[in-house]
N, C-alpha and C positions, 0 to 999 in steps of 0.2 A: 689088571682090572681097570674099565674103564670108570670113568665119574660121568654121575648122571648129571644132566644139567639140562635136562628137560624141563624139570622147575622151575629154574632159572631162568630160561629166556623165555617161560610161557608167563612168568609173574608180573605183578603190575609195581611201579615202583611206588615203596610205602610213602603216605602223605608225609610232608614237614610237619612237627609238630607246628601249632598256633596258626597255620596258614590256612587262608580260606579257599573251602572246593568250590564257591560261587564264582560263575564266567566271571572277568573282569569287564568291570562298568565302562561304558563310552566315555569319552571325556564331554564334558555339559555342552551344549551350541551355544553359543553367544545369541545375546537379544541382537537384536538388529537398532540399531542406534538412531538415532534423529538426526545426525549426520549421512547414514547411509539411505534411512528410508526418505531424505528430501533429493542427494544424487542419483537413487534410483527413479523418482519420480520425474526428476528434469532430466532424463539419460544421461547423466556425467560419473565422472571416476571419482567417489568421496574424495580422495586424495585432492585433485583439482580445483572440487569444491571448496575445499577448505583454504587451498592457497590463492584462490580465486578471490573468496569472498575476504581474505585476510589481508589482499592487497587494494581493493576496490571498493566496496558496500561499507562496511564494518572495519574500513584503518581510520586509527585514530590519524588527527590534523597535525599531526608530526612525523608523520610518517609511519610510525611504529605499528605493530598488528597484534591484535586484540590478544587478549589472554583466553584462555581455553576456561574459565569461565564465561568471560564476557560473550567469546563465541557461544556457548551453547545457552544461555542465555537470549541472544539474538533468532537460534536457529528454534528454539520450543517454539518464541511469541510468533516468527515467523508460519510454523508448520500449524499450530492449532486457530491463527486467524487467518489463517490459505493465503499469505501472501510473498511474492514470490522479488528478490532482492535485486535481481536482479533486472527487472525492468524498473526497477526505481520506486516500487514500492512500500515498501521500508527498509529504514537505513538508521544509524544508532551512533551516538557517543558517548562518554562517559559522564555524568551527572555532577555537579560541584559535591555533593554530599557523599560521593560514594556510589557505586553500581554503574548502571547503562541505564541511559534514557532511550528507549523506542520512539523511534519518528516514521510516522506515515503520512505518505505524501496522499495529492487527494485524489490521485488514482486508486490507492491503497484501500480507502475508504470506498470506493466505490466497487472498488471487489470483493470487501465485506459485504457491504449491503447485497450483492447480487448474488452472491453464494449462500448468502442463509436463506433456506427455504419459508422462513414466516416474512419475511420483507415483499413486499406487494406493490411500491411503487411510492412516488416521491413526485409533489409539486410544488412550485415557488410563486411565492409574489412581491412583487415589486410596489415598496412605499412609491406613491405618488405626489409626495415632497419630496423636493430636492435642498440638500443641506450642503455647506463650504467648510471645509476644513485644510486650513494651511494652502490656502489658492484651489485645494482639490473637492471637484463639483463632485454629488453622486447622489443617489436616491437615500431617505433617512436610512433606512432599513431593509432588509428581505426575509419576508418569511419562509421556512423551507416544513412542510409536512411530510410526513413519509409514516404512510401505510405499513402497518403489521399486521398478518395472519394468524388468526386464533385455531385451533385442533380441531374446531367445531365446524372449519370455515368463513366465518367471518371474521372482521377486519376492523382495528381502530386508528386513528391518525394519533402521533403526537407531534408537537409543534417542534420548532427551535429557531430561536432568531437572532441577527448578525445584524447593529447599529452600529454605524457607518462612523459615527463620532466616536464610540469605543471602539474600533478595531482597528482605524486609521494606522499606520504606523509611516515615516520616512524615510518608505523607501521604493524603489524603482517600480516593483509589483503596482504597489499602490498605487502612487503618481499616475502610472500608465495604463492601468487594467483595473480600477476601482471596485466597478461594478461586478467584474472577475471575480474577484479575490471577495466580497461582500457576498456574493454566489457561494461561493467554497464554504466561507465558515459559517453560512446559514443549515448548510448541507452539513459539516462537519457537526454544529452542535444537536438538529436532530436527530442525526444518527444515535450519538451520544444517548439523547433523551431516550430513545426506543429501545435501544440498546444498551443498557445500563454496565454489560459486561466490556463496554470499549470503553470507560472514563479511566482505566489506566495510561491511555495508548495516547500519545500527542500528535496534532498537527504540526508543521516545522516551523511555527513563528513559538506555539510550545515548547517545543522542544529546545530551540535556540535559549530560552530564558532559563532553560534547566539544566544545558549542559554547559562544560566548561568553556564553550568555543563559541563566538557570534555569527559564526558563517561556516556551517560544515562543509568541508570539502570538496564531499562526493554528494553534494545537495542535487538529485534531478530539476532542474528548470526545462520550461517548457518555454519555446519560443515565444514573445507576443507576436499576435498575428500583424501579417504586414498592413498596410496600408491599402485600399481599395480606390482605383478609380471605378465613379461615379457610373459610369455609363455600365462598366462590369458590375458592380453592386446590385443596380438596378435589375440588369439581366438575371444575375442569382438571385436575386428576391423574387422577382416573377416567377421563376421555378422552383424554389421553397416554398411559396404561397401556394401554388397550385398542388403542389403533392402534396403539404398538408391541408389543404382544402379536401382532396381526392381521399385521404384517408382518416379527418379526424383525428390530426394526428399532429394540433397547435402546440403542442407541450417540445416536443422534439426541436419543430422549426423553432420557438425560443431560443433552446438550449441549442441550436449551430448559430444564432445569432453570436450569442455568448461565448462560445469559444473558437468563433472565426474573425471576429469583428473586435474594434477598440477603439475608445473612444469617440469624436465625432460620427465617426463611420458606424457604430453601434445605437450612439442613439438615431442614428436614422433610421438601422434598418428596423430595430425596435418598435421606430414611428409607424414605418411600413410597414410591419406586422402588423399592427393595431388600426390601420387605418383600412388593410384590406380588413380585418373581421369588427370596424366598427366599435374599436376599444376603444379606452384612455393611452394614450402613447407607454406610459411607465408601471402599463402592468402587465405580468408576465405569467399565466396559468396552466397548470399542468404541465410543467418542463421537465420531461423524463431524459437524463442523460446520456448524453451521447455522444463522445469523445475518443478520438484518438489515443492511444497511448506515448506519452514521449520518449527515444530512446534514451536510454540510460544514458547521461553522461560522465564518463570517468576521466580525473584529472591522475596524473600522474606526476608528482613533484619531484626535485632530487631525492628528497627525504625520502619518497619512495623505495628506494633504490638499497635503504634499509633492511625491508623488511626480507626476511628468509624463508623460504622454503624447506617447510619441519617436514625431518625425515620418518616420517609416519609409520608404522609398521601395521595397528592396529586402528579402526576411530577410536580417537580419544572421549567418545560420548556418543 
């Protein structure tokens, strides 16, 4: 007699007791991290990123690379004021008190202003005293205004201003590019003023007094501009004067005075600006920025030669 087993192979096999008949769950996706979502935005490989900015932007003055706090730390204030470390934007050390101090340079600052949609524009002027401190000539003061847009459309200015006897400091900048640097933190503390959510964020003479080091490392500098002969000078002021004549458009010609020119050769062309539109020599109105960007400079010391490249498998944030 055979045995049936037609049952048998047509049966289904019985549950395990306590085991569940629900499909089994995906495993979760991972958030996308502020390490990846700023490598995908600059097209780089996180990994990169990371050992990039560990050895360049964001090493400490010892050589050593930041801690994976300190990193992402760096990479939030980075990603939510759009600025990017790598052109010398912002760049960070650690605080005498604990934490990382953020230092933005005043490129940094001016790609805040242009990326917030309420920011509408920005003019200066130049006090028409001239004051001496420590042998260094320079106007008392500069006013800097800068326009903010309201939801309704219109537009309020608030002020901020940079005295030349408080900001002085001894050192090369100054000495050499006075009115430069008097420029910068006229602009810096407006911003500030309009901008209430940047008074965390330091300038780098800020930031030097807050972190533990007097001269960061990886500090971007921007060359002083060279020297100008006179007959070339002349020639580029005639064609500055004439295109902003052409286009209404004296605020700009200011501001290439300013970050082409120093000293002597600045208060000339200055003169010459004002004397083609009939001004006072030392005042400068409506100067809408317009600069170059400097490239990044990165030092690399033996201490460098420290830091290591973390064998990543995952962003660590």
């Amino acid at each position: 007699m055979q045995e049936n087993t037609s049952n048998t192979t047509s049966a289904k096999t019985a549950p395990v007791p306590g085991a569940s008949s629900a499909p089994k769950a995906a495993a979760p996706v991972k958030e996308t991290s502020v390490l990846m979502r700023l490598a995908t935005q600059w097209g780089v490989n996180w990994r990169d990123l990371y050992n990039t900015l560990s050895k360049t932007c964001f090493k400490h003055p010892n050589g050593e690379a930041p801690t994976k706090e300190e990193m992402m730390s760096l990479l939030i204030i980075s990603e939510q004021a759009g600025l990017n470390p790598m052109l010398g934007e912002i760049y960070a050390f650690p605080a005498k008190n604990g934490g990382i101090v953020p230092i933005v340079g005043i490129n940094g600052w001016r790609q805040i202003a242009t990326a917030n949609p309420e920011y509408s524009g920005v003019r200066f002027e130049f006090s028409p005293n001239i004051v001496e401190v420590a042998g260094v000539h320079c106007n008392e003061y500069v006013k800097c205004v800068v326009s903010r847009r309201r939801k309704d459309g219109s537009s309020f200015d608030t002020e901020g201003y940079a005295f030349f006897q408080e900001k002085f400091r001894q050192t090369e900048p100054w000495k050499n590019q006075p009115r430069q640097m008097l420029f910068n933190k006229a602009q810096i503390q407006a911003l500030k003023n309009a901008f209430p959510s940047l008074s965390s964020l330091y300038d780098d003479e800020e930031g030097k007094d807050a972190a533990d080091v007097a001269q960061p490392v990886n500090q971007p500098t921007a060359a002083a501009p060279a020297q100008w002969d006179r007959a070339a000078l002349d020639h580029k002021m005639a064609q500055v004067a004439q295109l902003a004549d052409a286009r209404g458009e004296w605020g700009n010609a200011t501001a290439w005075v300013m970050n082409h020119t120093s000293g002597s050769d600045q208060e000339y062309a200055l003169a010459y600006l004002a004397r083609v539109r009939g001004q006072r020599p030392q005042r400068a109105e409506d100067a809408q920025i317009v600069r170059e960007r400097p490239a990044p400079r990165v030092n690399e010391p033996a201490a460098a030669q420290r830091v290591q490249e973390m064998p990543l498998q995952d962003p660590p944030f």
